[in-house]
N, C-alpha and C positions, 0 to 999 in steps of 0.2 A: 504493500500500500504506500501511493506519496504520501511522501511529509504535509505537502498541502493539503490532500484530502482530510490527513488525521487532524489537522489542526479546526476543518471547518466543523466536522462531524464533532469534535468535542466542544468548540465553540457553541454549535447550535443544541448541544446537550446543555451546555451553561447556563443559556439566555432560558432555556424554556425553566431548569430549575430554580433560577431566579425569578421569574415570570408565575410560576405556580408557586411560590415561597413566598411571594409579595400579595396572592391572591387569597390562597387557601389556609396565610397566615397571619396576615395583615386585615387583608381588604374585607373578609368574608369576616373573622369573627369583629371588629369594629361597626361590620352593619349589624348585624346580628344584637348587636351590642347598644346600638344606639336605638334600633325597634323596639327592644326590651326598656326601654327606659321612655316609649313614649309613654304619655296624661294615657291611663286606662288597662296599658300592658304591665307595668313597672310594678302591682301589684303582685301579677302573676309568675312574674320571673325573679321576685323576691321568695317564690315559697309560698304563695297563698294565705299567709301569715294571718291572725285576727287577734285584732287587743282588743281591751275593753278598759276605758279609764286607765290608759297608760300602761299595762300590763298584759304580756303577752301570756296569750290561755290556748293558741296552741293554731291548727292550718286545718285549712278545708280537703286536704289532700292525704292528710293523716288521720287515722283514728284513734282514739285513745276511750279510756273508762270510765267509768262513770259509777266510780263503790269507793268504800269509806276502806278504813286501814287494813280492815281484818279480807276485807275482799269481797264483802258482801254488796250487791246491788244499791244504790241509793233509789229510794220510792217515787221522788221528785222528778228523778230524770227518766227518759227515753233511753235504754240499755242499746248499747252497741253487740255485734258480731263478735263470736270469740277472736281470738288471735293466738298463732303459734311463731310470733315475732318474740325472742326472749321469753320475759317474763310477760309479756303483751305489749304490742306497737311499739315495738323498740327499732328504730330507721338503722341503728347498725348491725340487726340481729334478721333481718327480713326474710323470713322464709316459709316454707308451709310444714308440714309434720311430715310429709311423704310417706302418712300410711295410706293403704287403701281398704279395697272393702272383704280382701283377705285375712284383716287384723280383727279378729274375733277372738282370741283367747289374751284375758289378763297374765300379764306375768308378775313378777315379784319387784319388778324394777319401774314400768307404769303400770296402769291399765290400759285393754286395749280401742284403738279407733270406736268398736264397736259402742264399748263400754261407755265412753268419754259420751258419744252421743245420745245414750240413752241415758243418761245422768245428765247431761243439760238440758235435754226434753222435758225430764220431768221437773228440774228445777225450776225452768220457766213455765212449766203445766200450773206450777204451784202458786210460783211468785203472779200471776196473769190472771188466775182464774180458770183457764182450759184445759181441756183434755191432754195431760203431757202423754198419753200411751202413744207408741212407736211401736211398729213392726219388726219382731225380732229381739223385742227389750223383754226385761219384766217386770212387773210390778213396782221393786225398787227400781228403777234404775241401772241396772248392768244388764247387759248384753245375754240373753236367753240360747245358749251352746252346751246341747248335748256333748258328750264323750262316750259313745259307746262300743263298748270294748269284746271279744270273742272272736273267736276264729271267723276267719275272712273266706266269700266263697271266691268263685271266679272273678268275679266285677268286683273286687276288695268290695263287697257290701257287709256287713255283720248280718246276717238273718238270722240267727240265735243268740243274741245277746246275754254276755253271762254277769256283765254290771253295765251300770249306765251312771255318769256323772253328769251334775250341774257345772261346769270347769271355772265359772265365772262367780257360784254363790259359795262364800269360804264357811265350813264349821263352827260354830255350830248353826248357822244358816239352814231356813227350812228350803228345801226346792220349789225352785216354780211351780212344776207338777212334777204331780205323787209317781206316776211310773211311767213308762215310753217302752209298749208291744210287751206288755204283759211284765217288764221288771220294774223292781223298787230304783226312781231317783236317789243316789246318795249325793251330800253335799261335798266341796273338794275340800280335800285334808291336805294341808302345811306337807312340804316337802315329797308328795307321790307327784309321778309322770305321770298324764292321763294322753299321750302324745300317740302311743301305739294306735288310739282308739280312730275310728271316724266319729269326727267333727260333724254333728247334724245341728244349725240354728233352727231355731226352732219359730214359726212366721206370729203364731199368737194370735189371738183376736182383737188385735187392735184395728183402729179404722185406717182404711187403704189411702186415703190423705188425711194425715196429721192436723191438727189444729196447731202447731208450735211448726212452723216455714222450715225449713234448711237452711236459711240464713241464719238463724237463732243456735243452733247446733253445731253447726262446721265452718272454722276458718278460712278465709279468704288464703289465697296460694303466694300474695306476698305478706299476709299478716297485718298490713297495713291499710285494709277499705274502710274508711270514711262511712260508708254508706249501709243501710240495711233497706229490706226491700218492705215496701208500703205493708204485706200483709203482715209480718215482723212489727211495723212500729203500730198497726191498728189496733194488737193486742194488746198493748202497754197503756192504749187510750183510756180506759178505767181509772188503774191503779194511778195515771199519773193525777186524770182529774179529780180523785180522792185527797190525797197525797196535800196536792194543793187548795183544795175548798173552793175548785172552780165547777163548771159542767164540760162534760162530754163533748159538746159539740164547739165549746170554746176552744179544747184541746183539739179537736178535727180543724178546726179552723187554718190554728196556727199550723198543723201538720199538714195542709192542703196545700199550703202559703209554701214548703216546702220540701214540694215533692215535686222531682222532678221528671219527667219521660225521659223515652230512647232518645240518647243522643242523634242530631236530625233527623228523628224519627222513625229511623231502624236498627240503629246501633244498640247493644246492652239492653238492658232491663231497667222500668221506673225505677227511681230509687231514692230516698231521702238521708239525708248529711246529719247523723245524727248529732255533732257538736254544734251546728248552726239552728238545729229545730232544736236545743237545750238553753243554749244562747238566748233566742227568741223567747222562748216560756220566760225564762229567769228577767226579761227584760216586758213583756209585758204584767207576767203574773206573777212577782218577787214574792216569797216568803216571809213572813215577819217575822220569825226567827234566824 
């Protein structure tokens, strides 16, 4: 190769590196930069941020809790969505549990997916007013999973079953039900494997749509939605308008006021920002304590 050629061909390598170095490093994030700070945007590109009387209480794009020390719900407010962001909505912890719907058996170290959902069904069955039963739960709260154990035919099924465990209700726990194909439930005892057995959940007669949403039970996949879905905060309608010594449809009100649709009208699910409709209460309808 001539020397001239080599010299244009690295020349015109220069000019273009300098060229996209002045754009894509200069030019681009300065405009970028100066949008975000127009009257309207500068909000948004700060974080979404919201104070109140000089005090920042937290962003429309985070969620956060709403219970006192011990962890318990406060009655005033509008409950958010669980979270598996740390200890909840924690932005440098943001993640989901990444169980699925194979996590049916408690272990020693948590409880499982199953479990967790059928204990906040029913906690909010209780705390609301409605039917917390869920399909596949029991009674209390943990996850309704046979273990039944006996020689396996072809299709690994048990058809003679020579014990059968509840693997989820611990001793001295009575079973959900008394027997399954003619044997005695026994309850799980401290340190036995019930692993050899098939796994049968057991579906219950609970009703086939729950009164307590799946937004109220299971964490969003970054831990951090802002948001719970209309049928989620409807049921909190009651207790908040007790709570407070307003009416029911004062609380509808404010709760109409925001809720929002699919984004341009096909994207996502309604959905309402529970720290902006808690905001709003506390600011029309303050507490006198």
């Amino acid at each position: 190769m001539r020397t001239s050629t080599w010299f244009h061909q690295h020349l015109a390598a220069l000019r273009a590196l300098l060229a996209l170095t002045a754009i894509t490093g200069i030019v681009y994030p300065l405009t970028v930069f100066t949008i975000a700070r127009l009257p309207g945007l500068d909000h948004l590109a700060d974080g979404s941020l919201i104070e109140r009387q000089g005090v920042l209480v937290g962003s429309t794009l985070i969620g956060q809790s709403f219970t006192d020390a011990d962890g318990t719900a406060l009655a005033r407010y509008f409950q958010s969505r669980p979270s598996a962001a740390g200890v909840g909505y924690d932005p440098l912890a943001t993640a989901a549990s990444n169980l699925g719907p194979e996590d049916i058996v408690d272990t020693a170290e948590r409880p499982s997916l199953l479990t967790a959902v059928c204990g906040r069904s029913k906690e909010v069955g209780d705390r609301e007013g409605v039917d917390g039963r869920r399909q596949f739960c029991t009674d209390s709260g943990v996850g309704a999973v046979l273990s039944v154990l006996g020689p396996r035919d072809a299709d690994g099924d048990v058809s003679r079953p020579e014990r059968v465990v509840s693997v989820n209700e611990h001793c001295p726990a009575r079973p959900f039900t008394s027997t399954f194909r003619g044997v005695a439930v026994e309850c799980a005892r401290p340190g036995e494997d019930y692993a050899t057995g098939v796994l049968v959940p057991v579906l219950g007669d609970a009703p086939a749509h729950p009164a307590v949403p799946a937004d109220a039970v299971t964490a969003s996949g970054s831990g951090l939605d802002p948001h719970i879905s209309p049928e989620y905060a409807a049921i909190q309608v009651g207790r908040v308008s007790r709570t407070r010594g307003i009416s029911a449809d004062q609380v509808r009100a404010i709760l109409a006021e925001h809720t929002h649709g699919r984004t341009l009208g096909f994207l996502g699910e309604p959905r309402v920002n529970v720290l902006e409709l808690n905001l709003a209460l506390d600011e029309q309808f303050p507490l006198s304590n």
